[in-house]
C-alpha positions in Angstrom: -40.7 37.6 6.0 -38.9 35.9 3.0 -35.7 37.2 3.9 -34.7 39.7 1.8 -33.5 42.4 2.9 -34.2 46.4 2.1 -32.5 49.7 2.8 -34.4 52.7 3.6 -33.1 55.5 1.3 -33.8 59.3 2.3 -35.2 61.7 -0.6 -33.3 64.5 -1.9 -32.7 66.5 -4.9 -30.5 65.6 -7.7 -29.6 65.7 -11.7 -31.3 63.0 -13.7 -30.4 61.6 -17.3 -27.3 61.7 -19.0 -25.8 65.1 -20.4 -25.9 65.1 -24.3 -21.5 65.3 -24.1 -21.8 62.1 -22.6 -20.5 58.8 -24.3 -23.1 55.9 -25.1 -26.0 58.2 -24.1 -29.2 57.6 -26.0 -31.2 60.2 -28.1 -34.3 60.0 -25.8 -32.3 60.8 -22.2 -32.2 64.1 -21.4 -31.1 65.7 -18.4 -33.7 66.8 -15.7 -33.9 68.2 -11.9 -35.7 65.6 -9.8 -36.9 66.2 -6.2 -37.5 62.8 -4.3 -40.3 64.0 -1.7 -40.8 61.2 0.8 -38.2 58.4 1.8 -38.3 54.6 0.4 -37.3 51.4 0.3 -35.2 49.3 -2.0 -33.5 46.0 -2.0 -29.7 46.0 -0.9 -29.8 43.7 -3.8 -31.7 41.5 -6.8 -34.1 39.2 -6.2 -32.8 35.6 -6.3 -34.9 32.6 -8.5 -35.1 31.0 -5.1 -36.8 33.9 -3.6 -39.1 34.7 -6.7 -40.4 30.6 -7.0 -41.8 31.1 -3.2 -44.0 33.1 -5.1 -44.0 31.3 -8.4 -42.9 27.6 -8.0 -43.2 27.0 -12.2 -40.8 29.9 -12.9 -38.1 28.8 -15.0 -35.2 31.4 -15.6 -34.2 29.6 -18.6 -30.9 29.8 -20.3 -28.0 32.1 -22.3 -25.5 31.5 -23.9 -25.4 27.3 -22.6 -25.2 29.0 -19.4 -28.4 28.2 -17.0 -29.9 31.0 -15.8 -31.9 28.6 -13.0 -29.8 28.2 -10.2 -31.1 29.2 -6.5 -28.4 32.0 -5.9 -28.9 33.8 -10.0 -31.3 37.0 -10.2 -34.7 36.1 -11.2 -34.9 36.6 -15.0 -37.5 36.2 -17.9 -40.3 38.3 -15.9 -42.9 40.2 -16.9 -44.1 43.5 -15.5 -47.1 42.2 -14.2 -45.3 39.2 -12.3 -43.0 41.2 -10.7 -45.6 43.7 -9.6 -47.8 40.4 -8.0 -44.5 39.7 -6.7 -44.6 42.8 -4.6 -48.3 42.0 -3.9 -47.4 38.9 -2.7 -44.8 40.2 0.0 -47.4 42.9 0.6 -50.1 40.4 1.7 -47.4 37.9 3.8 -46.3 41.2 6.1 -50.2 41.7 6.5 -50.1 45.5 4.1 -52.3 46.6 1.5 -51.8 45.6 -1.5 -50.1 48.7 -4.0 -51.6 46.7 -7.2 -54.8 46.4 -8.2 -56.9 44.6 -11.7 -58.6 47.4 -13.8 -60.7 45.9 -16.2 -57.6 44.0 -18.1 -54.4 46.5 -16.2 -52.9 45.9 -13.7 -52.9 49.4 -11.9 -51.4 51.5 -8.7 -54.1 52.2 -6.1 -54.6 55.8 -5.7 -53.6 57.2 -3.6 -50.0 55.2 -4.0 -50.5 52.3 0.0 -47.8 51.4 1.9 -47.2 47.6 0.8 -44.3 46.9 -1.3 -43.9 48.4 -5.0 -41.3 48.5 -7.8 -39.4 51.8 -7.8 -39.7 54.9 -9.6 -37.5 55.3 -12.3 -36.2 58.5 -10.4 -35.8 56.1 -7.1 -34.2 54.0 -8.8 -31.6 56.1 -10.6 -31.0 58.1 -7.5 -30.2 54.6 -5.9 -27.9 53.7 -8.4 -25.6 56.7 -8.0 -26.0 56.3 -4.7 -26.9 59.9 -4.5 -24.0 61.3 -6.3 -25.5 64.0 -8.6 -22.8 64.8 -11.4 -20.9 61.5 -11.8 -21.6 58.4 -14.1 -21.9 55.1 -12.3 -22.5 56.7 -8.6 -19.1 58.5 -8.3 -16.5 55.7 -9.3 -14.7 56.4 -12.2 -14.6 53.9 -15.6 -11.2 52.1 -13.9 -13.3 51.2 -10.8 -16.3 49.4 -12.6 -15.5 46.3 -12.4 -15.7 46.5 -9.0 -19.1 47.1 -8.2 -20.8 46.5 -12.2 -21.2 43.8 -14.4 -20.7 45.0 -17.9 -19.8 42.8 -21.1 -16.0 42.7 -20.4 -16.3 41.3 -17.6 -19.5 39.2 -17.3 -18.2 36.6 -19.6 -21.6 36.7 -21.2 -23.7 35.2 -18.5 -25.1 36.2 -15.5 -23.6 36.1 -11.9 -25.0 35.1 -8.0 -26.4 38.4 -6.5 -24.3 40.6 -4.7 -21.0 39.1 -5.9 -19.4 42.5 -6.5 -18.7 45.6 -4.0 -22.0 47.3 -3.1 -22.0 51.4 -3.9 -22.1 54.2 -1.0 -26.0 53.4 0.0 -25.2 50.0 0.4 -26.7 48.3 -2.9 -25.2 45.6 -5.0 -25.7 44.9 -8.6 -26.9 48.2 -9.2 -25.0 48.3 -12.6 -25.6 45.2 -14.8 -25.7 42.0 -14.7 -29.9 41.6 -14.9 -32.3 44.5 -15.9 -34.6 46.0 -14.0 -38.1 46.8 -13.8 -39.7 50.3 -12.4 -42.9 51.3 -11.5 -43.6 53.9 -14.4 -44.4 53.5 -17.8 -42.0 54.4 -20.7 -42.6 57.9 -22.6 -40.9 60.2 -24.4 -42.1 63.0 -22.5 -39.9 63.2 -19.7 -42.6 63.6 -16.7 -43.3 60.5 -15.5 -46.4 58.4 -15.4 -48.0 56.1 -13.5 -48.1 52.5 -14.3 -50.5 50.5 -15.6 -49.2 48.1 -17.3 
């Protein structure tokens, strides 16, 4: 009802993680088989400030670099966790679904079982989405020469951040799925590589 849009993405299998030959990987990725069971929905593309302050009319992006980081058409930046996951609550409640998030003493939790209202993706969701499905390839099947194209990375960000869905989207339809703004997920960071629910 607020106008952003979402793609439904169909579950399959793929490779997760980054191979320990690859360049710029970090010493906690590994590389893991994933099997997505049930379809899902994500954004075609980030969440603009003007979108986010229906929610939260104070929020205030901020600033890098003497570059503001405010303006209407910029991702949404300088949230917490918990903000974007009332975020989703929010939308959940304005299309009439349960919400996915509930207080726990002082967490904010996943109901369980997992409802049907809107939620931050899995890290495995969310990674499948990126590479567009693509199961071997870095940065969902284009190759380093073709980057700039559909990422934002430091070369060519000019060190600030850009209006959403400036660049090509990748095969499922998503932009800005490399760079430009971070992302949150719905699971909790650990070392172990099975995942976890949130409660953040």
């Amino acid at each position: 009802k607020n106008g952003y849009a979402l793609k439904l993405i169909q579950p399959r299998s793929f490779t997760m993680g980054s191979s320990r030959r690859e360049q710029g990987r970090r010493s906690n990725e590994t590389l893991r088989r994933v099997k997505l069971q049930r379809p899902f929905y994500m954004g075609v593309r980030e969440v603009t400030n003007k979108e986010f302050r229906q929610f939260l009319a104070e929020h205030n992006s901020g600033t890098l670099n003497g570059h503001s980081l405010n303006r209407d058409p910029l991702p949404v930046v300088n949230v917490t966790w918990k903000q974007a996951a009332l975020f989703c609550n929010w939308l959940s409640v304005k299309e009439s679904l349960p919400p996915v998030y509930v207080q726990k003493g002082d967490r904010l939790m996943t109901e369980d079982p997992v409802g049907i209202g809107y939620r931050l993706p899995t890290e495995a969701e969310w990674e499948y989405a990126c590479r567009a499905g693509a199961v071997t390839t870095r940065y969902y099947g284009q190759t380093d020469e073709l980057l700039p194209e559909y990422g934002w990375y430091r070369d060519d960000s000019e060190d600030h951040k850009w209006p959403v869905a400036s660049l090509k989207p990748n095969d499922l339809g998503l932009f800005d799925m490399l760079g430009n703004v971070e992302d949150w997920c719905q699971d909790r960071y650990s070392l172990d590589s099975r995942f976890t629910d949130s409660g953040q």
